[in-house]
C-alpha positions, 0 to 999 in steps of 0.5 A: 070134869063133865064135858059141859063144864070142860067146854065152858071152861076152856072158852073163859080161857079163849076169850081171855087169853086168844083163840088158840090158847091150849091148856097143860096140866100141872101137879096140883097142891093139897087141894081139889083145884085143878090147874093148868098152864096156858099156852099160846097165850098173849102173856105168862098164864095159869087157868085154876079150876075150881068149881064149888057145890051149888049149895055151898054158903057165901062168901065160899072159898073162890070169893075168899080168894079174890077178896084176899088176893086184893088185900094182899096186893093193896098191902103192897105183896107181890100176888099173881095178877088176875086176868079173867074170874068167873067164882060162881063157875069156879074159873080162874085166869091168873098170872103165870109166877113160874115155877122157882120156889123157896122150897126149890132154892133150899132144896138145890142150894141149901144153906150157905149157898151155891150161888152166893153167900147166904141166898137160901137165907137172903131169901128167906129174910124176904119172905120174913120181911113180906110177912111183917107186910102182911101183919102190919097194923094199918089200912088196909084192914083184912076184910073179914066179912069177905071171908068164909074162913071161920076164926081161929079159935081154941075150939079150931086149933083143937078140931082142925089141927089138934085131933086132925094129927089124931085122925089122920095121923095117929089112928089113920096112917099110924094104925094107933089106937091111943083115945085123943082125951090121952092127949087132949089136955096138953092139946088145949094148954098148946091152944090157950098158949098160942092165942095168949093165954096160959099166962100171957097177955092176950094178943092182937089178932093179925092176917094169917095166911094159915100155909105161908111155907116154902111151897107157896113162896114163889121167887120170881127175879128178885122179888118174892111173891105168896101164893095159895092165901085163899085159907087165910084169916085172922090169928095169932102173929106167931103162926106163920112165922112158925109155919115159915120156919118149922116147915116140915118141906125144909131143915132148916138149921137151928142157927138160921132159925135164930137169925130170922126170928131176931129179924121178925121181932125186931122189924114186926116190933118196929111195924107196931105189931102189937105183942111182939118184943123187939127181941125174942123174950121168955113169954113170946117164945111160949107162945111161938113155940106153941103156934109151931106145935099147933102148926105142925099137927095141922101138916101132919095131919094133912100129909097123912089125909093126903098122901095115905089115904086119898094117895096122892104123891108128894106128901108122906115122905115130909111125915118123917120131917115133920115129926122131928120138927114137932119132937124138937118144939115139944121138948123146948116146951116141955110141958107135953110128955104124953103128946111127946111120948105119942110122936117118940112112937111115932117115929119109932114106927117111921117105916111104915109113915114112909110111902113105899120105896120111898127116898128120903127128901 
């Protein structure tokens, strides 16, 4: 941060937030935002920081933000208020949500709970229940030309998840030197799968939060609030509930998991999501399952970039969670063998994915 930029900044939070306020650092996610709770303030507040290229093309990511934050809450899901924007600078003043995330009840509690019976799941009923919300078929409409995130399409899934897994994965933290065309095949039924085809009936594009985890599900009292939305888009309904219940921060048993995908397809179904049977059939498990494959590729990818090669903690020690994820959907599949050989590999070598010294989550 230049010195010019720090004092520009730190005047937006005094205006907004009174003379006096001071700014604490916290841990930032897997992106170059830089955040920090405000204290002194009038009120509970995070200031973001994050500026963009001057020759960056519109709408850039800060105006994504905004104008799916708005979506968001006119859909009726609880998002951190917005005190103060400034998006050409890159300066943000947002409700302080806290600091307990689904992640952090899963983790402490686990499943069948500490604190009562079923709160890890009573939870994450909620998080289903505000994803149906969120993919409900009426007004609002997700404001797409808003949005500067490009559509997710067979050409994106196979670039941005499929041969990220590949680069920063397979060939970058790995040290693998498999060609991708071994597994691009496989890679473009999983793509054609998880949009509809591949014998499906085609679907009905939805709002797609594109990292709805438990790390960006924040509980705030009793209510459940999303957060880190600013990638989302449209796409295949399938994906964030994949991303939900696939989650590599998370091990989830497979009787949960069951459970919750019973309540989405029952309540997404009585929504009028189109595509989505009141309960689970053989052609919606395809296409989920494909959706949790494409998912999981992404994560891994990105814990590989992140905690291998820019380092940054926090993120390779899921790469191991990850994999026995992504093992688990493709023999579910199980019309993937090479991609399902490549991660048997993978985890044979899991040593050295593993940060070092690291402690198993």
């Amino acid at each position: 941060m230049t010195e010019e930029l720090e004092r520009d900044f730190r005047e937006f939070v005094e205006r907004a937030a009174g003379t006096g306020a001071s700014l604490e650092p916290l841990s930032g996610d897997g992106s170059t935002r830089r955040i920090f709770r405000v204290r002194g303030a009038r009120s509970r507040l995070v200031a973001v920081l994050n500026p963009l290229p001057r020759e960056r093309s519109h709408p850039d990511e800060n105006e994504s933000f905004l104008a799916i934050r708005s979506y968001l809450q006119a859909r009726r899901i609880r998002v951190p208020a917005c005190h103060a924007a400034d998006p050409n600078r890159g300066f943000f003043l947002l409700e302080d949500l806290g600091d307990l995330r689904l992640y952090d009840r899963a983790r402490t509690e686990g499943w069948g709970g500490r604190s009562g019976p079923d709160s890890v799941l009573s939870a994450y009923r909620t998080a289903v229940r505000t994803l149906v919300r969120m993919q409900e078929p009426r007004p609002p409409w997700f404001p797409a030309a808003a949005v500067g995130n490009p559509p997710y399409t067979e050409s994106f899934v196979l670039e941005a998840e499929a041969r990220y897994f590949h680069v920063e994965l397979v060939c970058g933290l790995a040290g693998f030197d498999d060609p991708f065309p071994a597994i691009e095949t496989e890679c473009i039924r999983l793509a054609r799968e998880a949009l509809g085809g591949g014998g499906g009936s085609g679907i009905a594009p939805v709002f797609l939060h594109r990292d709805y985890q438990s790390r960006n599900l924040m509980l705030v009292g009793p209510a459940l609030a999303v957060i880190d939305f600013q990638g989302g888009r449209l796409g295949p309904s399938e994906y964030d509930l994949a991303s939900l219940l696939y989650d590599p921060y998370v091990a989830m048993p497979e009787m949960e998991r069951r459970k919750l995908i019973a309540l989405y397809t029952s309540e997404a179904a009585q929504a009028g999501i189109r595509s989505i049977p009141s309960t689970p059939t053989a052609e919606w498990e395809r296409r989920f399952l494909a959706n949790a494959a494409n998912r999981l590729m992404q994560a891994l990818g990105a814990f590989a970039k992140l905690g291998g090669r820019l380092g940054r903690p926090g993120f390779r020690e899921h790469v191991p969670q990850g994999l026995a994820h992504l093992h688990a959907v493709l023999r579910r599949i199980g019309e993937c063998p090479r991609l399902l050989r490549l991660v048997d590999r993978l985890q044979e070598n899991e040593k050295r994915l593993r940060p070092p010294s690291a402690e198993r989550p």
